[in-house]
Backbone as numpy.savetxt, mean C-alpha at the origin, in Angstrom:
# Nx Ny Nz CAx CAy CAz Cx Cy Cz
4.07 -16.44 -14.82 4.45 -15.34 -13.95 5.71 -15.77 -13.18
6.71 -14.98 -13.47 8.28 -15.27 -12.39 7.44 -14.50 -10.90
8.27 -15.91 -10.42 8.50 -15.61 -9.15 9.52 -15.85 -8.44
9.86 -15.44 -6.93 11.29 -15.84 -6.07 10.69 -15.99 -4.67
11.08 -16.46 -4.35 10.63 -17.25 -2.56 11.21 -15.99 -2.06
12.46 -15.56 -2.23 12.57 -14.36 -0.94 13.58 -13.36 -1.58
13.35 -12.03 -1.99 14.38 -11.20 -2.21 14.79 -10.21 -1.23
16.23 -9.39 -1.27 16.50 -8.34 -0.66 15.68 -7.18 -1.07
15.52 -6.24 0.38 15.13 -4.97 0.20 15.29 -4.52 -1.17
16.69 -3.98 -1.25 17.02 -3.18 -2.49 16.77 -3.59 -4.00
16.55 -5.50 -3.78 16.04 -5.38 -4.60 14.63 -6.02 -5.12
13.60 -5.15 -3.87 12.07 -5.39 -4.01 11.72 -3.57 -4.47
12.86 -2.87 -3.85 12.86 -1.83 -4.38 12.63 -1.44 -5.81
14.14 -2.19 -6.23 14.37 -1.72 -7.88 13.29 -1.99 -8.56
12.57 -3.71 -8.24 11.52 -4.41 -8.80 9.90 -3.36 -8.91
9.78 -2.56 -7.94 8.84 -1.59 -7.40 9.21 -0.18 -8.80
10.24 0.18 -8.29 10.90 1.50 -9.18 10.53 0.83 -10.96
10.58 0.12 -11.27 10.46 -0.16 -12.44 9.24 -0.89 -13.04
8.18 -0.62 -12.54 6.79 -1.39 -12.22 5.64 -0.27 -13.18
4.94 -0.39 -13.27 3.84 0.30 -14.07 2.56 0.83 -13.26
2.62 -0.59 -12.57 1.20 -0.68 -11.74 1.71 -2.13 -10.45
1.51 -2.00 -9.17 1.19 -2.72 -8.47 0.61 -3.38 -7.66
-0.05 -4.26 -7.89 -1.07 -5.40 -8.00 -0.73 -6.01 -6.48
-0.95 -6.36 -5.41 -0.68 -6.51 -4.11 -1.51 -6.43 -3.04
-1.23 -7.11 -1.74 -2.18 -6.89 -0.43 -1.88 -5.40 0.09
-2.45 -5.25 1.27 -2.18 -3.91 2.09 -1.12 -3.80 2.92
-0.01 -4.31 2.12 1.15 -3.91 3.71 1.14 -2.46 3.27
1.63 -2.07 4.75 1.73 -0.65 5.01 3.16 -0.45 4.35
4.40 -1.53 4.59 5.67 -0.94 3.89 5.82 -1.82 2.32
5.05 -2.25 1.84 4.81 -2.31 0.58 4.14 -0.94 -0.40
3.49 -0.10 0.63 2.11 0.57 -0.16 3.40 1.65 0.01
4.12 2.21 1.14 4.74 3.68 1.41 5.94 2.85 0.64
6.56 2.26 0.05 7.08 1.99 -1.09 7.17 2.36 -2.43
5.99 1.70 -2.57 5.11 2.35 -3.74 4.67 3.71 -4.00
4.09 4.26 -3.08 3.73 5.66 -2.78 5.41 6.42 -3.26
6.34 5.99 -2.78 8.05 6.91 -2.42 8.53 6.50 -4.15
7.52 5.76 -4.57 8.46 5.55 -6.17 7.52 5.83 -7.32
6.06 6.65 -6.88 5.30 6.75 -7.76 4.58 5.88 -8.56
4.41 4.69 -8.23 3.64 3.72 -8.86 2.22 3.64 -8.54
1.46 3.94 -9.27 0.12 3.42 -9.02 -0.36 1.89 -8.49
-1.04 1.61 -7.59 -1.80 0.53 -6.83 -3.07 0.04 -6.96
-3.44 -1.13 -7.37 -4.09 -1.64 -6.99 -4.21 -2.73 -5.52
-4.68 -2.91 -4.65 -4.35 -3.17 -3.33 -6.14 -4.12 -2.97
-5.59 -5.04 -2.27 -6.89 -6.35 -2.42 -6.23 -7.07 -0.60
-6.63 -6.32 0.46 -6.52 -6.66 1.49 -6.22 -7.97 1.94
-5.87 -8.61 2.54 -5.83 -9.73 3.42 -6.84 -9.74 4.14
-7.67 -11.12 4.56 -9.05 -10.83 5.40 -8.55 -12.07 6.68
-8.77 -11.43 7.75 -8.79 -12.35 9.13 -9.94 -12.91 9.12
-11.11 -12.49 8.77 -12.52 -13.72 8.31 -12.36 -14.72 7.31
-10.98 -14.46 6.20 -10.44 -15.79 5.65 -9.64 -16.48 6.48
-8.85 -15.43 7.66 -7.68 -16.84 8.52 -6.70 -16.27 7.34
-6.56 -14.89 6.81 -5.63 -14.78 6.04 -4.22 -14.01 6.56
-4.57 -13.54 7.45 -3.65 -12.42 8.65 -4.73 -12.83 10.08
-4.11 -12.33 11.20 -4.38 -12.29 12.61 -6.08 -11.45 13.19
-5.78 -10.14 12.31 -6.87 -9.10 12.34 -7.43 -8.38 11.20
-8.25 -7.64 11.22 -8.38 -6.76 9.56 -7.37 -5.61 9.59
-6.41 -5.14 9.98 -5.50 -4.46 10.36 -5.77 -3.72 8.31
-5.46 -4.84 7.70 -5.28 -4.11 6.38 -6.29 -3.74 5.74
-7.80 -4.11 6.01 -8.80 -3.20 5.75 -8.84 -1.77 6.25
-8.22 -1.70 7.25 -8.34 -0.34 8.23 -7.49 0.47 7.03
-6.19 -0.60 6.87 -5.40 0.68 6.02 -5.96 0.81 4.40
-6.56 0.01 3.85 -7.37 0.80 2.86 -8.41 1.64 2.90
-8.91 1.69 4.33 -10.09 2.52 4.62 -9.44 4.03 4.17
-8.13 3.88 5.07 -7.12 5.04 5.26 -6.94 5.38 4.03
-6.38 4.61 2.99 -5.42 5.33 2.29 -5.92 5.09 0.94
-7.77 4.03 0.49 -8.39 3.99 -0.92 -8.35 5.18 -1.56
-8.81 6.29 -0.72 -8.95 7.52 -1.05 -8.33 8.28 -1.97
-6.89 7.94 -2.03 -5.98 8.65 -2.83 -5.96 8.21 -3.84
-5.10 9.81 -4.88 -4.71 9.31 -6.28 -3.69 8.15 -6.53
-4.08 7.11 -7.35 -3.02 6.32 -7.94 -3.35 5.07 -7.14
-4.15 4.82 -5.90 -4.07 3.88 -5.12 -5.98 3.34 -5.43
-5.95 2.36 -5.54 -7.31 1.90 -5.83 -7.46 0.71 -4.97
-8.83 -0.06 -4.47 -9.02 -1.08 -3.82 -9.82 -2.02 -4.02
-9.40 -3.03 -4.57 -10.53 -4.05 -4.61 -11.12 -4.99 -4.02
-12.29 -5.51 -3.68 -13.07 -6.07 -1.95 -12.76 -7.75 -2.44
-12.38 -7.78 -3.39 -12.26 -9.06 -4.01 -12.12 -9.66 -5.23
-11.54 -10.87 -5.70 -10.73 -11.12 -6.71 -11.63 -10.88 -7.97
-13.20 -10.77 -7.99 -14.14 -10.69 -8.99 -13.80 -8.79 -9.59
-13.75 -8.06 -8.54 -13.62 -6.76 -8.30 -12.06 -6.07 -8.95
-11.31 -7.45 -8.34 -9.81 -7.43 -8.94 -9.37 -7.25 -10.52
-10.20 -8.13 -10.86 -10.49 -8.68 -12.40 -10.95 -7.29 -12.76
-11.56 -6.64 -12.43 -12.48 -5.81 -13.20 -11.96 -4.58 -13.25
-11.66 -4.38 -12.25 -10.19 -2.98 -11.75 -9.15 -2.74 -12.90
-8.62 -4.16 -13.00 -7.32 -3.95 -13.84 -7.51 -3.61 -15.10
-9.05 -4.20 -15.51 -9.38 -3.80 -17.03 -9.33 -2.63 -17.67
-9.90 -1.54 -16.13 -10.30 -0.15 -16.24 -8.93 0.47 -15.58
-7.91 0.21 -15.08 -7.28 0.75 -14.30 -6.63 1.94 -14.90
-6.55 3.11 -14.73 -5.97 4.70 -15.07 -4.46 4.29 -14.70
-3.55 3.86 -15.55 -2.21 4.08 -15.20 -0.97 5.31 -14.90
-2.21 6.50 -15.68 -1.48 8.12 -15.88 -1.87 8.60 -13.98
-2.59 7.90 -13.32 -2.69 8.54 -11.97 -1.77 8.26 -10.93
-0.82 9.21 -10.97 0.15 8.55 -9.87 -0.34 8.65 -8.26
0.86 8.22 -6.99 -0.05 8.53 -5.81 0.71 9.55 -5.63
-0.05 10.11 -4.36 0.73 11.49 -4.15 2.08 11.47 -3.37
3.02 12.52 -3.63 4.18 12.30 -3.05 4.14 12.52 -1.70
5.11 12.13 -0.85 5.37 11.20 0.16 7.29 11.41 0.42
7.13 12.17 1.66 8.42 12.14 2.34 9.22 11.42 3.13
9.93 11.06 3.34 10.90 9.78 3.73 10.68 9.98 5.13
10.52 11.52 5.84 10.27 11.78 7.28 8.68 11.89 7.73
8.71 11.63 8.84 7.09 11.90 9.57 7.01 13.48 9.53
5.77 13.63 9.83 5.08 15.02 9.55 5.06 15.95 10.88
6.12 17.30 11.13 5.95 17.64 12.52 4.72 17.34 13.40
3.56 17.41 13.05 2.37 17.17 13.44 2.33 16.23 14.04
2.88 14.90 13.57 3.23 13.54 13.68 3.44 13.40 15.14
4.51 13.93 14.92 5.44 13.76 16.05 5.62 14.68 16.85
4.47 15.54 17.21 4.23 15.90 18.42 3.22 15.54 18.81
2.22 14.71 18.31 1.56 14.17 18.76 2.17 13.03 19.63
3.05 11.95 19.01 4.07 11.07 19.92 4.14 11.41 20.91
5.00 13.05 20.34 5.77 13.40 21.85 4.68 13.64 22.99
3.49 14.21 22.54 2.34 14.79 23.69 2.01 13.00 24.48
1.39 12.65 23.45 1.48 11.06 24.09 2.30 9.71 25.05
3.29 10.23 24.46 4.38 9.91 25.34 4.50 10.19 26.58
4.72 11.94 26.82 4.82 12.64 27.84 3.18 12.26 29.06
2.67 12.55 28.14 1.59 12.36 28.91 1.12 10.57 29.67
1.73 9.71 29.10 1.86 8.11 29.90 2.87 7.81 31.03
């Protein structure tokens, strides 16, 4: 398996844009990446009960976002294994706009205003 200690944005991008399926933890700007280029996910959290990140921050976001088409989750590397065997590559995730959702952001704004 190639690997690189550290690439640019644009080109973790291209690497993403030209991908089939991606195999990865739960970052949030890894996954809305993925999501903005149509690649299907498989996604295998980071655990703070391993000492692997600070908090479960990235369980929360698979709680959030297993749900969807194209994005799948596995609780662990046994689960991992078994995912990829079966994995639906024709399911993309759903599209995904570069801007927040008015909704979004009036909620901000109410929040804001209101502190």
């Amino acid at each position: 398996c190639r690997y690189e200690n550290m690439i640019s944005p644009p080109e973790f991008r291209k690497h993403i844009e030209n991908s089939s399926l991606l195999v990865m933890h739960a970052g949030v700007g890894s996954i809305v990446t993925g999501i903005e280029c149509g690649v299907p996910m498989l996604l295998m959290p980071r655990l703070a009960s391993l000492k692997e990140t600070r908090n479960e921050h990235q369980t929360a976001t698979v709680n959030r976002l297993g749900h969807l088409p194209g994005i799948k989750i596995a609780k662990d590397e046994i689960e991992l294994i078994s995912m990829l065997e079966t994995f639906d590559y024709d399911i993309k995730p759903i599209e995904m706009g570069s801007e927040a959702s008015p909704r979004l952001i009036r909620t901000l704004r109410q929040f804001i205003d209101d502190a």
